[in-house]
N, C-alpha and C positions, 0 to 999 in steps of 0.2 A: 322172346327174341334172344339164339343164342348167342349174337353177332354180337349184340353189346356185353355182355357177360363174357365174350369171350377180347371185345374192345379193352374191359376193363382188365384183363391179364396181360396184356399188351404192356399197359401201362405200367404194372406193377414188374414186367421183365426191364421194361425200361430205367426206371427207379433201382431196380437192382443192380442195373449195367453201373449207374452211375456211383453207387455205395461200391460198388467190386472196383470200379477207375480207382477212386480215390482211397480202398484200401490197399489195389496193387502199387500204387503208386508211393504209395509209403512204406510199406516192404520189398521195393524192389521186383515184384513178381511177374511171370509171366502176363501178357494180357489176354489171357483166356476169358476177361469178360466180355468180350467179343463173342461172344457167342450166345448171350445173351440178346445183342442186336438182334444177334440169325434168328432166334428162336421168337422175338417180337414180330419180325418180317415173316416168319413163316405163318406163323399165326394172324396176322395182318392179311396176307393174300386170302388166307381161308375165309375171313370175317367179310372181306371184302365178296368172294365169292358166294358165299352165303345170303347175301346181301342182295347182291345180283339175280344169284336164283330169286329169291323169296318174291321179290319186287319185279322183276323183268322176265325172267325167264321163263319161272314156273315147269323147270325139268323133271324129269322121272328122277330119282338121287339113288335108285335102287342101282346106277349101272358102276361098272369100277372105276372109271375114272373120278364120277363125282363121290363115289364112298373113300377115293383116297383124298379129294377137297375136302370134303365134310369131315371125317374122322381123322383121315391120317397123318396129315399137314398138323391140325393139333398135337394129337399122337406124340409126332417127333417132334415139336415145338415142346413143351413141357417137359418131356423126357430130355433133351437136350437144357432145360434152363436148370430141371434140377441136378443133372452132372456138371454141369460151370458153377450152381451155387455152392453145389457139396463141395468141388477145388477149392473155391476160393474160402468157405467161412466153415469148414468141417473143425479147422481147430481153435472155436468155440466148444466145440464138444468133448476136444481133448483135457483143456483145461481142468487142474484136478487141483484142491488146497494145500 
């Protein structure tokens, strides 16, 4: 089931939203972890439709619309959570002794 495997990234964008809150929120920063939200919700509709299919539907997934549910929706879910993570904690990386 990828629904739950992809349920459990959900949560983990989530958890990230709330570490990015409380560190923009102590430097002052934009709150670009909002966009982490987006990218739990994007991913959410897809599990959900996933979901749907798998149990109700039982569609063909070979046509475009459901390969942009299926794939694509994660796709930019991910790609969007790891350009808000890279803003907000990339200078972790800078850090030098």
């Amino acid at each position: 089931m990828q629904a739950i495997g992809q349920l459990g990234i959900v949560f983990a964008l989530i958890v990230l939203a709330q570490l990015s809150k409380q560190l923009g929120m102590m430097t002052h920063a934009k709150p670009y972890y909002r966009g982490f939200y987006v990218a739990a919700a994007l991913l959410l509709v897809s599990s959900a439709v996933r979901l749907l299919n798998d149990f109700l539907l039982r569609q063909d997934t070979s046509q475009i619309g459901w390969v942009i549910l299926y794939d694509g929706l994660p796709a930019i879910a991910i790609s969007l959570g790891v350009v808000v993570a890279w803003r907000y904690w990339s200078w972790l990386l800078a850090e030098r002794d």
